[in-house]
N, C-alpha and C positions, 0 to 999 in steps of 0.2 A: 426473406429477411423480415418477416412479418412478427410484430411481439405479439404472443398472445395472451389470452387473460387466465391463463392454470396458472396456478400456484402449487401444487406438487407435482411439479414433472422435476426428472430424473437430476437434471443440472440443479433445480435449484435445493434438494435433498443433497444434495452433493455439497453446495454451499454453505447450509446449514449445519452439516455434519465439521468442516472447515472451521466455522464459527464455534461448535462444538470442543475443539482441539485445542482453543486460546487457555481456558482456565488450567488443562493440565498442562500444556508448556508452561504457561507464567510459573506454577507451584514446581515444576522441576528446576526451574531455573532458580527458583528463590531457595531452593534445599540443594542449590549444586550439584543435581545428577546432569552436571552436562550432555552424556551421551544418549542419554534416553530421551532429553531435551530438543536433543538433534534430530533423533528418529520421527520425533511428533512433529518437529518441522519440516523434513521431507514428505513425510504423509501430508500436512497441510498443501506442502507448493505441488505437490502429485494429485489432489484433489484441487487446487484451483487452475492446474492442466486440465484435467477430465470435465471440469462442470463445463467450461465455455467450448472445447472440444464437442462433446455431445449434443450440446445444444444449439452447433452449428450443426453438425453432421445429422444429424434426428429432428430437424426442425424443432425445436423446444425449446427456443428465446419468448422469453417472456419479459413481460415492465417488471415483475419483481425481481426476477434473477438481476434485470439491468441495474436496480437498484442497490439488491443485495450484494454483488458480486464486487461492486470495489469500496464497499462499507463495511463487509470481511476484508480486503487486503487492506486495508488501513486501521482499523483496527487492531489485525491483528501487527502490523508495522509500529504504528504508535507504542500499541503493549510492551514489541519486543522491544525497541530504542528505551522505553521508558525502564524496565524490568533490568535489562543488560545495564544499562546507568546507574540503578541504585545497585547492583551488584558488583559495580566497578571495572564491567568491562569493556564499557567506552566510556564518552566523555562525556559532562552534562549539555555541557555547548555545545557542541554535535545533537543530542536529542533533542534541544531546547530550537536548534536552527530548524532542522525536521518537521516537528510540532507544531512550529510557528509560521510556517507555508501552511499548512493544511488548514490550520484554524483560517489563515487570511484568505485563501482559497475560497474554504466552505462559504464564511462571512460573504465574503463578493458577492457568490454565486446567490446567497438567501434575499440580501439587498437586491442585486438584479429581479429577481424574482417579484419581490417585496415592490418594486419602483415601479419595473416595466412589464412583469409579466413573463418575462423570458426566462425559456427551457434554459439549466444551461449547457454549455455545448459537449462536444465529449472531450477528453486527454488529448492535449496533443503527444506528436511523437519524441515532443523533450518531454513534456510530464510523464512520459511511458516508460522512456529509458531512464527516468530518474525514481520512480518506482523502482524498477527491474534491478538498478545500482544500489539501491535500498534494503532490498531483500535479499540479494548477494551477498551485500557487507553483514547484513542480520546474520546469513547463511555462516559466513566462513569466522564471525566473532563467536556466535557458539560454537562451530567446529573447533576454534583457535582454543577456546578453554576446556572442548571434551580431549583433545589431543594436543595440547601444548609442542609450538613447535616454530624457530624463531622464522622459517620461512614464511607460515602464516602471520605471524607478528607485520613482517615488510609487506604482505600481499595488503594488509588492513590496512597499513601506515598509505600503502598508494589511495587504497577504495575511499578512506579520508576524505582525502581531498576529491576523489571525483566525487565522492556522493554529497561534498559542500558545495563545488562550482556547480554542482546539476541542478540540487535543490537552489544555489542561487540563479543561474541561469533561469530555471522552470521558472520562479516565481516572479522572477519581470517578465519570461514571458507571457506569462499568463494574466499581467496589470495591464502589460501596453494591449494586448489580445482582446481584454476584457474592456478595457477605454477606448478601443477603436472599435468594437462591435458596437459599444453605447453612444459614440457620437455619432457613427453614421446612422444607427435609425433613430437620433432626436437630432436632425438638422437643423442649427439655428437660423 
């Protein structure tokens, strides 16, 4: 599990390629070729399989991949939430709740940093799976406009609401997580 210090091994060309694939989803999506939309996002989530894949399997974890790798999924998350809302495929409230864990997130973690020094920690497995319900509902909203189809309409109206309670859930857990990492190592 050792990170090393390359910066072009295989995962993170893979990464960067991923990052690559954000500007032409954004402009398919803003010219309504939904379906073609789709396919660059399967190619994206098929490339953020493979990069951390190989990089376990081929020893080839690196500090930049670790950096890089959820600075492309959010990114490209943000993009789509933001992009799909001015298009009118979701809701803006919904992107805006999205957006605003992430910022307060990031915030946190720069103050921590900023104050005490501290790394910060990795995802938990609510910030994991709320990711994962993130990218699904990204998944199946452009599906729902390449292929209109009311079954897809009900599957989004559920993903909704999970990917509200997640994103709420995630982001206290991750205040109370962050406030009890910071009081126990500044004991008064």
């Amino acid at each position: 599990m050792a990170m090393r210090g390359r910066i072009w091994t295989v995962p993170n060309q893979i990464t960067l390629l991923r990052l690559g694939f954000l500007p032409f989803f954004l402009i398919l999506i803003s010219y309504e070729h939904y379906r073609w939309a789709l396919l660059v996002l399967i190619l994206a989530a098929l490339s953020d399989a493979c990069d951390g894949l190989i990089a376990r399997k081929f020893n080839q974890r690196s500090s930049l991949g670790a950096f890089l790798d959820p600075i492309a999924d959010k990114l490209l998350l943000s993009s789509s939430f933001i992009i799909l809302a001015m298009e009118k495929k979701l809701a803006w409230w919904l992107t805006i709740l999205v957006l605003s864990r992430d910022v307060l997130i990031l915030i946190v973690a720069v103050v921590i940093i900023l104050i005490s020094g501290y790394r910060p920690f990795p995802p938990s497995f609510l910030g994991k799976l709320t990711t994962v319900c993130e990218m699904l509902f990204v998944f199946t909203t452009v599906l729902a406009a390449a292929y209109p189809n009311p079954r897809m309409a009900s599957l989004n109206h559920v993903l909704v609401i999970t990917v509200t309670a997640l994103v709420l859930a995630s982001g206290f857990h991750y205040t109370f997580a962050i406030t009890r990492r910071l009081s126990s190592s500044h004991p008064t």
